[in-house]
Backbone of each chain as ProteinMPNN parsed JSONL, in Angstrom:
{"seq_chain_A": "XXXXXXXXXXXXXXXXXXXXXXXXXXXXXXXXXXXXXXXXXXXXXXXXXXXXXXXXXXXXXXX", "coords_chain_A": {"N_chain_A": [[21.589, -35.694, -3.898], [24.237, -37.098, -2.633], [23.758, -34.682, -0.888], [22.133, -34.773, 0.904], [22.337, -37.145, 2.469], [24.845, -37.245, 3.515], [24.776, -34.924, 4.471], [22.496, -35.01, 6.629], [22.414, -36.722, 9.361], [22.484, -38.606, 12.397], [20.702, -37.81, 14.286], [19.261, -35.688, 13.023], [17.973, -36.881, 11.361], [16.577, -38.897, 12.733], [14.605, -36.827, 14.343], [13.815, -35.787, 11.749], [12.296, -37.833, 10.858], [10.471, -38.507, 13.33], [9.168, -35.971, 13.096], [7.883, -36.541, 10.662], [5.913, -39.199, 11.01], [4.58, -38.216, 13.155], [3.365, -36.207, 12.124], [1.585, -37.471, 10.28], [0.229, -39.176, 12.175], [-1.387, -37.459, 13.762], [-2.687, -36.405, 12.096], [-4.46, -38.386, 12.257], [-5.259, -39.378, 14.453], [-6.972, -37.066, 15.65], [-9.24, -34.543, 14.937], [-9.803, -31.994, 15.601], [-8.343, -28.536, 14.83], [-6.593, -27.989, 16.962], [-6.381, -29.976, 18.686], [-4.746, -31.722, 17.008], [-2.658, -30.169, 16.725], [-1.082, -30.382, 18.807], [-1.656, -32.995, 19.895], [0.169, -33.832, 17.636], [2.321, -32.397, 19.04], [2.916, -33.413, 21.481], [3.1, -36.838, 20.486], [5.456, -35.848, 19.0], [7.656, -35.32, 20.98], [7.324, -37.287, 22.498], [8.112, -39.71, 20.534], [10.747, -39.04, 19.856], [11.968, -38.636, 22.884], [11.657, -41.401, 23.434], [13.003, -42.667, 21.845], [15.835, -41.893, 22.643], [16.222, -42.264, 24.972], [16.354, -45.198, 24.603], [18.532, -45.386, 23.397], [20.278, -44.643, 25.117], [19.619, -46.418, 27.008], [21.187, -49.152, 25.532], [23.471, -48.426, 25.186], [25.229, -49.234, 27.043], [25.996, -51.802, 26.521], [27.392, -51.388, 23.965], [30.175, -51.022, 24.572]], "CA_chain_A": [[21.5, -36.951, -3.164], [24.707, -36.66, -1.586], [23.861, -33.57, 0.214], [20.681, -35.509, 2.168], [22.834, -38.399, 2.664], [25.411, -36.555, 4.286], [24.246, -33.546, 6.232], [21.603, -35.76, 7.321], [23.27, -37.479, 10.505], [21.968, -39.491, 12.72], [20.252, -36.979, 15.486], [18.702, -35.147, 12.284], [17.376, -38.395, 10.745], [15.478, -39.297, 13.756], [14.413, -35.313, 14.183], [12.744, -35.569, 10.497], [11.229, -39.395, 11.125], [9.406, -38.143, 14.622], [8.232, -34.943, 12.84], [6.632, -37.156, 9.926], [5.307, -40.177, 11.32], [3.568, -38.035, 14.521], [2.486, -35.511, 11.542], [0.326, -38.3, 10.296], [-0.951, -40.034, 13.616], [-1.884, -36.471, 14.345], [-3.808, -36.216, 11.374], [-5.223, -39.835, 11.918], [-5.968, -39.704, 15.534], [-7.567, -35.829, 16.144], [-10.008, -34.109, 13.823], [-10.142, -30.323, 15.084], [-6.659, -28.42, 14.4], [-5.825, -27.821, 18.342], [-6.361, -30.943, 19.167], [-4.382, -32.185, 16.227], [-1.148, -29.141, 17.885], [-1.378, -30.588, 20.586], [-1.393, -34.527, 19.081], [1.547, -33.596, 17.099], [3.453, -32.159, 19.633], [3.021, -34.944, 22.279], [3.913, -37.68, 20.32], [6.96, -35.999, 18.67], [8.208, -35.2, 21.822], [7.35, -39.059, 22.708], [9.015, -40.183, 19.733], [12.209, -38.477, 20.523], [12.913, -39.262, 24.053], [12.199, -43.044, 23.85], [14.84, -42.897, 20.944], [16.873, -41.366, 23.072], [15.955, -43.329, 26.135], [16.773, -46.864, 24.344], [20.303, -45.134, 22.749], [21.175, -44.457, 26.174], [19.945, -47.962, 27.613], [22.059, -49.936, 24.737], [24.832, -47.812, 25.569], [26.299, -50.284, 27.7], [26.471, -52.89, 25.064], [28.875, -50.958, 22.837], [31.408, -51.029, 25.397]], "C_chain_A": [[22.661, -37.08, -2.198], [24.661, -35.732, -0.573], [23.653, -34.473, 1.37], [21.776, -36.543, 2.749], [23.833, -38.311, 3.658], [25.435, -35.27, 5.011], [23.341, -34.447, 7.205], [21.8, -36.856, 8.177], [22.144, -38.199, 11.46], [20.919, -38.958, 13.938], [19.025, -36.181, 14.455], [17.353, -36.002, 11.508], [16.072, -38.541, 11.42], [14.776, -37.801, 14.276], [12.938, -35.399, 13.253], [11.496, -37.017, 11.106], [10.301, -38.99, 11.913], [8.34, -37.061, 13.933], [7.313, -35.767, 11.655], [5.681, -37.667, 10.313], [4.695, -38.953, 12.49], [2.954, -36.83, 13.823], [1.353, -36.732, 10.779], [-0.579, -38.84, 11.032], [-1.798, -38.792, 13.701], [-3.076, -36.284, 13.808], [-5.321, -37.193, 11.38], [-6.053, -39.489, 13.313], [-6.949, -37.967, 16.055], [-7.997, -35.732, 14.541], [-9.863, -32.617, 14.293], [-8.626, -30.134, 15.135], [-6.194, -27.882, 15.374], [-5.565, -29.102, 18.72], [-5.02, -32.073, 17.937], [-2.457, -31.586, 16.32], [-0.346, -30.473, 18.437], [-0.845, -32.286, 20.554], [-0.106, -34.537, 19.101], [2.445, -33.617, 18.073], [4.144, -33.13, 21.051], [3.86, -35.918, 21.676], [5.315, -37.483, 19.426], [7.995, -36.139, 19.995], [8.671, -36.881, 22.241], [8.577, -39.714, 21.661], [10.876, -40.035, 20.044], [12.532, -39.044, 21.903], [12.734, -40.806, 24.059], [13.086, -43.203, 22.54], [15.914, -42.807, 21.572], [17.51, -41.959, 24.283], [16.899, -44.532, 25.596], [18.119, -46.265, 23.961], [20.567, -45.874, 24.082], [21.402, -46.167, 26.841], [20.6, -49.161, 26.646], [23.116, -49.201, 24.708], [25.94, -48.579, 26.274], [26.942, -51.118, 26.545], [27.28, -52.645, 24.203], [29.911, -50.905, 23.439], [32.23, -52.504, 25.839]], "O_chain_A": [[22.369, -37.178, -1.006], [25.323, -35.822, 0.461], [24.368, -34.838, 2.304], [21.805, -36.418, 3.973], [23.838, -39.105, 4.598], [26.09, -34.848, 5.964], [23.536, -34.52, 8.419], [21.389, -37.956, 7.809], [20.969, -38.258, 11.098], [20.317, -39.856, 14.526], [17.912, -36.029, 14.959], [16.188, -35.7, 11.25], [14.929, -38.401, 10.986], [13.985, -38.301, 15.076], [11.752, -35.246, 13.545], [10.351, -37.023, 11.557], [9.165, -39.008, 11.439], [7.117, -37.112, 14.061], [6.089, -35.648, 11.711], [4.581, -37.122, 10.219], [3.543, -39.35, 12.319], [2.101, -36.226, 14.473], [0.156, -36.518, 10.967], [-1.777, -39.008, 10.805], [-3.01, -39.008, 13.717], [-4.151, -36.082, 14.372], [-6.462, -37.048, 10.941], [-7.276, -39.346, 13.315], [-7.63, -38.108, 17.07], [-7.597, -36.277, 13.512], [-9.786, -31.842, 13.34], [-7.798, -31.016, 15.36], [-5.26, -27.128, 15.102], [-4.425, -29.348, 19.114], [-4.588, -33.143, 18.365], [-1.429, -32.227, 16.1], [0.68, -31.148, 18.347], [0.179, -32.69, 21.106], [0.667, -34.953, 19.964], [3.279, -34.516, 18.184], [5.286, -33.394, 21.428], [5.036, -36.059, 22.01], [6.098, -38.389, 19.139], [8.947, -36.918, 20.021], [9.759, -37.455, 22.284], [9.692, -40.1, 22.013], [11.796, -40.798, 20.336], [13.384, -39.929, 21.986], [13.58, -41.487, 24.639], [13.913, -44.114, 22.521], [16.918, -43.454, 21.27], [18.691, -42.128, 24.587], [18.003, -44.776, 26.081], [19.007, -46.981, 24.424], [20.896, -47.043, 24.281], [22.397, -46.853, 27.074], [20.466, -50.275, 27.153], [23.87, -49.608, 23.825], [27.16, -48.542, 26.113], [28.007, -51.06, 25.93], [27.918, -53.526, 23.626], [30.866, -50.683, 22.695], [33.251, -52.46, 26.526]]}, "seq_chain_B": "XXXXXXXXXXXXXXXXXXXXXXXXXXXXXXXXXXXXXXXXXXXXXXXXXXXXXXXXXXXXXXXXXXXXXXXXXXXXXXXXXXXXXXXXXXXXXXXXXXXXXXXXXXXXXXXXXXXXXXXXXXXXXXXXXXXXXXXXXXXXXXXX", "coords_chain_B": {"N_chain_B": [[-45.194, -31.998, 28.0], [-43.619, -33.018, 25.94], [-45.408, -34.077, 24.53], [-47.526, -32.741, 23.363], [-49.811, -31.366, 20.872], [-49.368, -29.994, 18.885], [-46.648, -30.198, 18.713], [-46.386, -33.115, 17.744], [-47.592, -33.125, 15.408], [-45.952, -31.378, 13.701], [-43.552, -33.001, 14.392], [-44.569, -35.657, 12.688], [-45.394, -34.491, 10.166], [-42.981, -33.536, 9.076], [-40.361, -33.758, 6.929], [-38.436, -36.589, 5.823], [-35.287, -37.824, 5.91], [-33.311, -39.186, 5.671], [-30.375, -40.483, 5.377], [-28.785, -42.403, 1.919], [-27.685, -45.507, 2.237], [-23.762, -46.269, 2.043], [-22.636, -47.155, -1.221], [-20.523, -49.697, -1.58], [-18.643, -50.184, -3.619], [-17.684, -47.429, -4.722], [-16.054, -46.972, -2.344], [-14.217, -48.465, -1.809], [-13.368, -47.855, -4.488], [-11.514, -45.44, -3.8], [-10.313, -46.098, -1.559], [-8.158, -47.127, -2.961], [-7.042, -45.42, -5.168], [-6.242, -43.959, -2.978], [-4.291, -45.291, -1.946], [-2.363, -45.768, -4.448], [-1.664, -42.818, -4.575], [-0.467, -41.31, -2.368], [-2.827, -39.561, -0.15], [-4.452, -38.689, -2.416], [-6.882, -40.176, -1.796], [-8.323, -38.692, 0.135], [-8.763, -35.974, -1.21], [-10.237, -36.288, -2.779], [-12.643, -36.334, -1.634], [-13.072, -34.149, -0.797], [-11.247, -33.572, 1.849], [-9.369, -31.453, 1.868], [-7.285, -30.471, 3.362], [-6.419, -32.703, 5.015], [-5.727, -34.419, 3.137], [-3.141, -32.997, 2.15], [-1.587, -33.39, 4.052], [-1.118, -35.866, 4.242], [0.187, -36.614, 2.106], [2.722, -35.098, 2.1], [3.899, -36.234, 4.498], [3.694, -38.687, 3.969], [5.441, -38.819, 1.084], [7.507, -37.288, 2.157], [8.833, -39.545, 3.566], [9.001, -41.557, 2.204], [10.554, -40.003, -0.13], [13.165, -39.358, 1.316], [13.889, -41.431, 2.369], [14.985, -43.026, 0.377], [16.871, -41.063, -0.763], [18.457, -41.682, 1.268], [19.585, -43.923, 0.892], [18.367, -46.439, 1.049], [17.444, -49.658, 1.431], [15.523, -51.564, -0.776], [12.923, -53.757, -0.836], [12.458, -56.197, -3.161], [9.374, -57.409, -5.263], [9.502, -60.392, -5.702], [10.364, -61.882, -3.349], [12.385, -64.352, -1.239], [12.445, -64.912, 1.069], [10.096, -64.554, 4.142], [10.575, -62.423, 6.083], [11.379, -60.923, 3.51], [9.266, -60.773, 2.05], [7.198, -58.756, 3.755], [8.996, -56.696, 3.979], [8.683, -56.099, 1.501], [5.878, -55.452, 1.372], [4.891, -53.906, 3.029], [7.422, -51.873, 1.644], [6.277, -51.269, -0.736], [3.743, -50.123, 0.076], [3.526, -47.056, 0.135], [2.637, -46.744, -2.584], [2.85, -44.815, -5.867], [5.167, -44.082, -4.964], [6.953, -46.023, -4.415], [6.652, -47.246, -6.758], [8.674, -45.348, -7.95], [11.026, -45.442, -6.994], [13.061, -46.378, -8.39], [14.195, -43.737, -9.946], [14.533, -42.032, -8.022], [16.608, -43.303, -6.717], [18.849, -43.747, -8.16], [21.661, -44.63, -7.864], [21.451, -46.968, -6.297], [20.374, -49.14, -3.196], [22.217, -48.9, -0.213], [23.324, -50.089, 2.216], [25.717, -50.518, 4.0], [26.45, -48.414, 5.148], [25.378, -46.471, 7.782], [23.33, -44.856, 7.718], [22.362, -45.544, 5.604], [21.037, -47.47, 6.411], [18.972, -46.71, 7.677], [17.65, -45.287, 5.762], [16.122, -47.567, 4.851], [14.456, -47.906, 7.019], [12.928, -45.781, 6.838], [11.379, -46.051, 4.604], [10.118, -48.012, 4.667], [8.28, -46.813, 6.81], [6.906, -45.039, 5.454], [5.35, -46.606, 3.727], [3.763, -48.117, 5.698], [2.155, -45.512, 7.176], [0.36, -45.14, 4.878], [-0.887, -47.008, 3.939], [-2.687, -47.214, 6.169], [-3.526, -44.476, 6.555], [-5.042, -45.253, 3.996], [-7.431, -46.782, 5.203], [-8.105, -44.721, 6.69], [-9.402, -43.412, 4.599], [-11.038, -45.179, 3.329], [-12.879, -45.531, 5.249], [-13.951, -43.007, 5.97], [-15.264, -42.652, 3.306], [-17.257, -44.419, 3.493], [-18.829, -43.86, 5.849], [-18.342, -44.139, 8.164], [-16.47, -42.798, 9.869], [-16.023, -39.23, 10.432]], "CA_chain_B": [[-44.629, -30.963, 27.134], [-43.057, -33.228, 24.772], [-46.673, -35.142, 23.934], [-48.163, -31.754, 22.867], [-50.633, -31.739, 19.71], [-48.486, -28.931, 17.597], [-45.345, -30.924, 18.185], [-46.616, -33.857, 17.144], [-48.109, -32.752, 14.273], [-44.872, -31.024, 12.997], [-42.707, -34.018, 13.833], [-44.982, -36.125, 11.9], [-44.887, -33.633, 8.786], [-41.532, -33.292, 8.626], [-39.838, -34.505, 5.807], [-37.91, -37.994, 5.778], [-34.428, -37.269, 5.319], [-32.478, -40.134, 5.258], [-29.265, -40.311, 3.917], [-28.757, -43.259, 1.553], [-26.514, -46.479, 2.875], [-23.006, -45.5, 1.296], [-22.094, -48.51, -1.841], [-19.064, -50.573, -1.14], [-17.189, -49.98, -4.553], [-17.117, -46.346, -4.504], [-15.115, -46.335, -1.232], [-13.079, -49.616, -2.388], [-12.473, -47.443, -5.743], [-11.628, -44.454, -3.266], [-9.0, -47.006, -1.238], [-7.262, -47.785, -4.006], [-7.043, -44.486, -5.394], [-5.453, -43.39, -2.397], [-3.088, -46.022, -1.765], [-1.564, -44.829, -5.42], [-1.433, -41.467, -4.16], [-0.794, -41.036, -1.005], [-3.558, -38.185, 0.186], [-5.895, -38.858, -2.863], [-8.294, -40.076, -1.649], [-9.015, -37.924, 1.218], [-8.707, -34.921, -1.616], [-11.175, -36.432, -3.684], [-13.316, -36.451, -0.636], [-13.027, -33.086, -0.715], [-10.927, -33.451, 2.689], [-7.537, -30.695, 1.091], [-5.812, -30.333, 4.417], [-5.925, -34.067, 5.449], [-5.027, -35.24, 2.151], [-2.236, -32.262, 1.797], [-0.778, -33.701, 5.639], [-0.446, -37.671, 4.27], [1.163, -36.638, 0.758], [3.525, -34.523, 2.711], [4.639, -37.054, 5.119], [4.555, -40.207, 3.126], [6.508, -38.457, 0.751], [8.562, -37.187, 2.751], [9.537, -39.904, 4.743], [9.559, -42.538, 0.907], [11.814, -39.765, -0.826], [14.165, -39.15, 2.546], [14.877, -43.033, 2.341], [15.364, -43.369, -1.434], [17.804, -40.416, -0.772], [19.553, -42.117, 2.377], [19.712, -44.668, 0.017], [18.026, -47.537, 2.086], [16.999, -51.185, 0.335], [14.042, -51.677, -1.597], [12.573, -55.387, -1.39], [11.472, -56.499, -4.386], [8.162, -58.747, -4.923], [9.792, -61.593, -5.441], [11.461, -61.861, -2.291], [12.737, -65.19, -0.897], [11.789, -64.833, 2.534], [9.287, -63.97, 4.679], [10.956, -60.978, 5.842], [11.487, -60.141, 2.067], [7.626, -60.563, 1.508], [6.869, -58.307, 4.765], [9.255, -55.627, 3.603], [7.61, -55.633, 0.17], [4.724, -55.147, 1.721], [5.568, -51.971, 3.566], [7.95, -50.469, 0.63], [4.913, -50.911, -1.556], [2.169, -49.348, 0.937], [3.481, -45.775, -0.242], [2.122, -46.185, -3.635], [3.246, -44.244, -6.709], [6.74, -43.61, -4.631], [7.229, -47.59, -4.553], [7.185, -46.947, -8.656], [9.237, -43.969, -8.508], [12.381, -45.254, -6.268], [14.264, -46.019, -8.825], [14.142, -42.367, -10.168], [15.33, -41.056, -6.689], [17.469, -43.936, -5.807], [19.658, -44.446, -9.128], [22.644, -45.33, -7.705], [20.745, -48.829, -5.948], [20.855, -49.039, -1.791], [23.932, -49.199, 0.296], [23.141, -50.43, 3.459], [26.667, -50.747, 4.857], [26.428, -47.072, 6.351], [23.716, -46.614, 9.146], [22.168, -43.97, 6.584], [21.321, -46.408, 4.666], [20.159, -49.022, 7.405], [18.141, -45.586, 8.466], [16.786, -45.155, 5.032], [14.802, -48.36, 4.829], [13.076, -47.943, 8.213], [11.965, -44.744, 6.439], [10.586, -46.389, 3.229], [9.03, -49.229, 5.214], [7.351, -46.552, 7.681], [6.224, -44.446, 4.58], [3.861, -47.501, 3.327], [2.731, -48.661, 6.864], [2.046, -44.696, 7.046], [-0.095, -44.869, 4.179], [-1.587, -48.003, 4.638], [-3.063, -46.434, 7.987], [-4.099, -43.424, 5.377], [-5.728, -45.504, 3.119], [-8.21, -46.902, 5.885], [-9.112, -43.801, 6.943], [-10.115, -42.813, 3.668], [-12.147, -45.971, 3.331], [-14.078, -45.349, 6.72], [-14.866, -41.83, 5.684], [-15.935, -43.206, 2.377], [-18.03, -45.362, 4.229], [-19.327, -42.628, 6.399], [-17.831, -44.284, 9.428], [-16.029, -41.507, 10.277], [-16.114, -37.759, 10.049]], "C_chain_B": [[-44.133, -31.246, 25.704], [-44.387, -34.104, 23.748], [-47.747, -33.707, 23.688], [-48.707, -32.072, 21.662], [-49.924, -31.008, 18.324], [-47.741, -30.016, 17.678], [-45.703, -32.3, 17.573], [-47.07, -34.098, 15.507], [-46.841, -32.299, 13.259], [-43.616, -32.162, 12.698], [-43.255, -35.2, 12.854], [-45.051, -36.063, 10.339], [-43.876, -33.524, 8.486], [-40.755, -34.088, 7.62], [-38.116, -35.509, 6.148], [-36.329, -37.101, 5.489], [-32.754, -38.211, 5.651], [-30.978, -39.992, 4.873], [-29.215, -42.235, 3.645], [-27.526, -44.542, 2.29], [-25.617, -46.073, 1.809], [-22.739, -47.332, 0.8], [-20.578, -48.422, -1.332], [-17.907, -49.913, -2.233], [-16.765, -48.332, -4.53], [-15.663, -46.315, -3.241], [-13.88, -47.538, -1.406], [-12.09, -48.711, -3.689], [-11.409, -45.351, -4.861], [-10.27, -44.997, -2.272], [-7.883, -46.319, -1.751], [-6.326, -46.53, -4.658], [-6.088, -43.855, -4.045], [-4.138, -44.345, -1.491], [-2.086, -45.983, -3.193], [-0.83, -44.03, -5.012], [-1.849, -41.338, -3.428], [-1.832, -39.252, -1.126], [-4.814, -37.907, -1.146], [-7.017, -38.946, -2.797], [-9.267, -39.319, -0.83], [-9.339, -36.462, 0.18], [-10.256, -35.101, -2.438], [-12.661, -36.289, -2.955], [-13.422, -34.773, -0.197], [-12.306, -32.378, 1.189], [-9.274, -32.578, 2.293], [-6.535, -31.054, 2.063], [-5.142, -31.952, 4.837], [-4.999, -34.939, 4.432], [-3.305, -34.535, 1.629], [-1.171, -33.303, 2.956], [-0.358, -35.31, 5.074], [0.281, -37.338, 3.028], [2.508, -36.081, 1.217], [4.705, -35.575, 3.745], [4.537, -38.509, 4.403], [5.133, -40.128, 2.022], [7.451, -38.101, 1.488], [9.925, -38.143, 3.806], [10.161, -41.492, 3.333], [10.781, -41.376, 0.441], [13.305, -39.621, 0.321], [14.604, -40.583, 2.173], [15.754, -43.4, 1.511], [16.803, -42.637, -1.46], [18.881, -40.757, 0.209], [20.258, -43.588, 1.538], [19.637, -46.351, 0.464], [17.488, -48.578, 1.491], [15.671, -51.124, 0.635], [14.101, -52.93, -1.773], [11.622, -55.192, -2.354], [10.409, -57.392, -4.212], [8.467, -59.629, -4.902], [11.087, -62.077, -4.423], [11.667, -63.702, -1.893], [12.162, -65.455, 0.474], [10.477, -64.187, 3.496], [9.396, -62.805, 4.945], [10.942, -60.126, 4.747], [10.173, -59.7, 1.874], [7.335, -59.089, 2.479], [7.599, -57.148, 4.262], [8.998, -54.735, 2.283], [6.285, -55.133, 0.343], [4.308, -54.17, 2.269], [6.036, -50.975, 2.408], [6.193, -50.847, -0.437], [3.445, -50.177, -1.271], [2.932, -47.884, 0.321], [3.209, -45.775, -1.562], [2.912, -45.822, -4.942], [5.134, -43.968, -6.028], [7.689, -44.584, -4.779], [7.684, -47.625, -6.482], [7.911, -46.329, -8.949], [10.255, -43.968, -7.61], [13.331, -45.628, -7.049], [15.003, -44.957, -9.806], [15.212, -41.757, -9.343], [16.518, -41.824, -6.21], [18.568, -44.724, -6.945], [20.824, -45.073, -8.799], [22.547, -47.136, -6.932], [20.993, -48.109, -3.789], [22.102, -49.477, -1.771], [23.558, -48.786, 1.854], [24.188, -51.056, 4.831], [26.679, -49.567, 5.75], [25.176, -47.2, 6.977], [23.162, -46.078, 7.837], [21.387, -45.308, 6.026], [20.267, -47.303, 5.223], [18.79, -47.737, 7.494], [16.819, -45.08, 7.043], [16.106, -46.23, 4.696], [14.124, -49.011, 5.947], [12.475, -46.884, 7.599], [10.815, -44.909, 5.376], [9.706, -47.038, 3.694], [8.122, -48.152, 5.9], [6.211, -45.654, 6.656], [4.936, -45.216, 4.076], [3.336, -47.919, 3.958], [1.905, -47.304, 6.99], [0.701, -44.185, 6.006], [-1.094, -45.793, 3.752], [-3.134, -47.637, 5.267], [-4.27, -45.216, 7.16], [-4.825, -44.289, 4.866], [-7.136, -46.666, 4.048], [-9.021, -45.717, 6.326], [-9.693, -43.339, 5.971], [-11.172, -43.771, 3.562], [-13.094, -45.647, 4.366], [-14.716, -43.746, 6.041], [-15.793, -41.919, 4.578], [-17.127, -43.996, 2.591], [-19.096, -44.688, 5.056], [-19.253, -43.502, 8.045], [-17.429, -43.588, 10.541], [-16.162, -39.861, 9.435], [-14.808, -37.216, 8.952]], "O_chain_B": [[-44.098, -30.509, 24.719], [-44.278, -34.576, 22.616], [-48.927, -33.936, 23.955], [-48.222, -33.082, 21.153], [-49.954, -31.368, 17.147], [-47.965, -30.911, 16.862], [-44.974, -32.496, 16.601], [-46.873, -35.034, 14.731], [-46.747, -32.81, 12.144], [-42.963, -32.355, 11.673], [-42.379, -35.748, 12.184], [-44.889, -36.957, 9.508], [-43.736, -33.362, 7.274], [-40.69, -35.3, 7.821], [-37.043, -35.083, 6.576], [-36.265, -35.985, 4.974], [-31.581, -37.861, 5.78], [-30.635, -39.26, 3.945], [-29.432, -43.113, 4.481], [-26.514, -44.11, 2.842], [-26.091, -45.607, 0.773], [-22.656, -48.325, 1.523], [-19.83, -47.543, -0.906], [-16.823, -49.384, -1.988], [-15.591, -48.021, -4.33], [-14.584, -45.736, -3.364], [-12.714, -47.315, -1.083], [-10.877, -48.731, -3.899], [-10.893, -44.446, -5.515], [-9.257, -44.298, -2.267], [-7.083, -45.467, -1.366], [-5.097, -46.603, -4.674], [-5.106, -43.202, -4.4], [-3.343, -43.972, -0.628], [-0.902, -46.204, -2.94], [0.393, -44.154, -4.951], [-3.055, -41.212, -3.21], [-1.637, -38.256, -1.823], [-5.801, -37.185, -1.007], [-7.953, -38.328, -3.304], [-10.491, -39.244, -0.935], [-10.182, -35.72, 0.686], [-11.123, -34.245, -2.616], [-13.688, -36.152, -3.619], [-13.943, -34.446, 0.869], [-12.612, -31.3, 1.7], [-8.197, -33.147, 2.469], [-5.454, -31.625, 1.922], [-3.969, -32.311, 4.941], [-4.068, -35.72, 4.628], [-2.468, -35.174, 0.992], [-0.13, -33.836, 2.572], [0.659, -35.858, 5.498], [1.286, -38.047, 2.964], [3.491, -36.614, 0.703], [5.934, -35.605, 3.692], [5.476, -39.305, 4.426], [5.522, -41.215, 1.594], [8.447, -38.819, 1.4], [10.996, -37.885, 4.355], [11.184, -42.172, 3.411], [11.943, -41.746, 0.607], [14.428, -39.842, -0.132], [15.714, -40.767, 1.676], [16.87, -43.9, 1.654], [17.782, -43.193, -1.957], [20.017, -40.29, 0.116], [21.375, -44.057, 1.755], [20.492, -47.22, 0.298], [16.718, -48.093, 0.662], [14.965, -50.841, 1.602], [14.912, -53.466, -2.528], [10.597, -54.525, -2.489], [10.363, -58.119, -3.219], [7.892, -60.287, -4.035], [12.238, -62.455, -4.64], [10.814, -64.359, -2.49], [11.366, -66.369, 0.688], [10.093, -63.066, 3.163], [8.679, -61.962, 4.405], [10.628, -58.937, 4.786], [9.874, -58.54, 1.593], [7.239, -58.123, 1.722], [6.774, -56.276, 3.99], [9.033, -53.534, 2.016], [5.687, -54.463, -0.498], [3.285, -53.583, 1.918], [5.56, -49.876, 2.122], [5.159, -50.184, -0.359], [2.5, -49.833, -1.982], [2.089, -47.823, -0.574], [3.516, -44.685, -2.045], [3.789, -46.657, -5.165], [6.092, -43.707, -6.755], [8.858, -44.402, -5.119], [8.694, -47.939, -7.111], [8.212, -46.343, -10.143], [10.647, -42.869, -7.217], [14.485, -45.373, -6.704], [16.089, -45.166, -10.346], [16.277, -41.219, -9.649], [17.354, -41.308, -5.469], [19.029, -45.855, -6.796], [21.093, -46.105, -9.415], [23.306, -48.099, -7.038], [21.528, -47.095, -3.339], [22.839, -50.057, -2.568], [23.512, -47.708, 2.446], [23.933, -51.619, 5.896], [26.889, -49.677, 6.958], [24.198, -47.896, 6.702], [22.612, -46.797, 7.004], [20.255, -45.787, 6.075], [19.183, -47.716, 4.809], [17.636, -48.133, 7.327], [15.655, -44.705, 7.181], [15.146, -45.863, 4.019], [13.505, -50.074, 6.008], [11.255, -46.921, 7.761], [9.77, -44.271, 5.242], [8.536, -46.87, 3.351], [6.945, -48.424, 5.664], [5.011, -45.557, 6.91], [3.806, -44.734, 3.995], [2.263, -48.369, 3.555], [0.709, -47.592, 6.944], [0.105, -43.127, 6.206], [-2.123, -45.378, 3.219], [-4.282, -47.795, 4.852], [-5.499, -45.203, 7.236], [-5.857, -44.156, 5.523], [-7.779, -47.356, 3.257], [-10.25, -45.655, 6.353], [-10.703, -42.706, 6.275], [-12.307, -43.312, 3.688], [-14.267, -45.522, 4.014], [-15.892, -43.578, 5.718], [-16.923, -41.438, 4.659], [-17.942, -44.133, 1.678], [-20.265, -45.029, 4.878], [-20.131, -43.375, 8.897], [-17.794, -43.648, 11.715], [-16.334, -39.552, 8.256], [-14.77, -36.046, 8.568]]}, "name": "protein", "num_of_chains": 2, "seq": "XXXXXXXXXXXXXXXXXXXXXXXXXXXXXXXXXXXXXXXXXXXXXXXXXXXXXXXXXXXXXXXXXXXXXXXXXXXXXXXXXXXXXXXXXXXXXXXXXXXXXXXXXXXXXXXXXXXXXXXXXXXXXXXXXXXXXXXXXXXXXXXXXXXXXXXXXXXXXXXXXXXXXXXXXXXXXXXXXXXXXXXXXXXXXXXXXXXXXXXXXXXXXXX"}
């Protein structure tokens, strides 16, 4: 439990989260298993940059 | 071509073949069953891979939390929010029974981790939730 708790940083975190949650939509929203790739790999990608997006645009605010 | 005397004759003969309207409780008891266990019900459905893909990620994303060590609302919450986050950590099922297994030491939601592990718990039972509709619809024969 400490390992996860601490290797598992804050870039890694959100890494695992995107790959879960857009391995289920994938499963939810496509039925054949290209289309389901393909799903996946879209909305992780998605997932990730508007995380990364909003960091950046609340970036000001910590200053 | 299509008002021919054979074809008519054959589509007339042809045997009825219906399928029956699908009952309600089966796919209610088929739910339920897979809001327990995440990916149940799609297994029981003889769907392996779909039901392998939601046990996988709504475990993975309930024990990741439990292990970041992110707060668990209880049922008897005080607030609306409380209710609403009970309502989420409890959509993953059997994992909702089995966080305080993984999560003996209690949350600790002063480090991010922790803030980070109960967006994970909450997304695990909206996650599964979501799952446990589609199993109903297929149950249903809504969907494929």
């Amino acid at each position: 439990m400490w390992i996860v708790a601490n290797l598992l940083g804050h870039f890694p975190a959100l890494l695992l989260f995107a790959l879960l949650a857009s391995l289920a939509l994938s499963c939810l929203a496509q039925r054949s298993p290209f289309g389901r790739i393909r799903y996946l790999a879209w909305a992780f990608i998605l997932f990730v940059l508007i995380a990364v997006g909003f960091a950046w645009a609340m970036y000001p605010l910590s200053r | 071509m299509s008002d021919s005397p054979s074809h008519e004759k054959s589509a007339s003969e042809a045997p009825v073949t219906e399928t029956p309207p699908p009952h309600i409780f089966p796919a209610l008891l088929i739910a339920f069953v897979a809001w327990i266990v995440p990916g149940l019900g799609h297994a029981i459905m003889r769907r392996w891979g779909r039901g392998l893909i939601y046990f996988v990620a709504v475990g993975g994303l309930a024990v990741t939390g439990y292990l970041l060590r992110g707060n668990i609302f209880p049922s008897h919450a005080s607030d609306f929010f409380g209710t609403l986050g009970f309502l989420a950590d409890a959509g993953s099922g059997v994992f909702y029974y089995l966080s305080h297994f993984f999560e003996a030491a209690g949350p600790d939601v002063s480090r991010a981790a922790g803030d980070y592990g109960t967006r994970f718990i909450a997304a695990a039972g909206v996650v599964n939730f979501i799952a446990v509709c589609d199993a109903y619809e297929i149950a249903t024969r809504r969907r494929a």
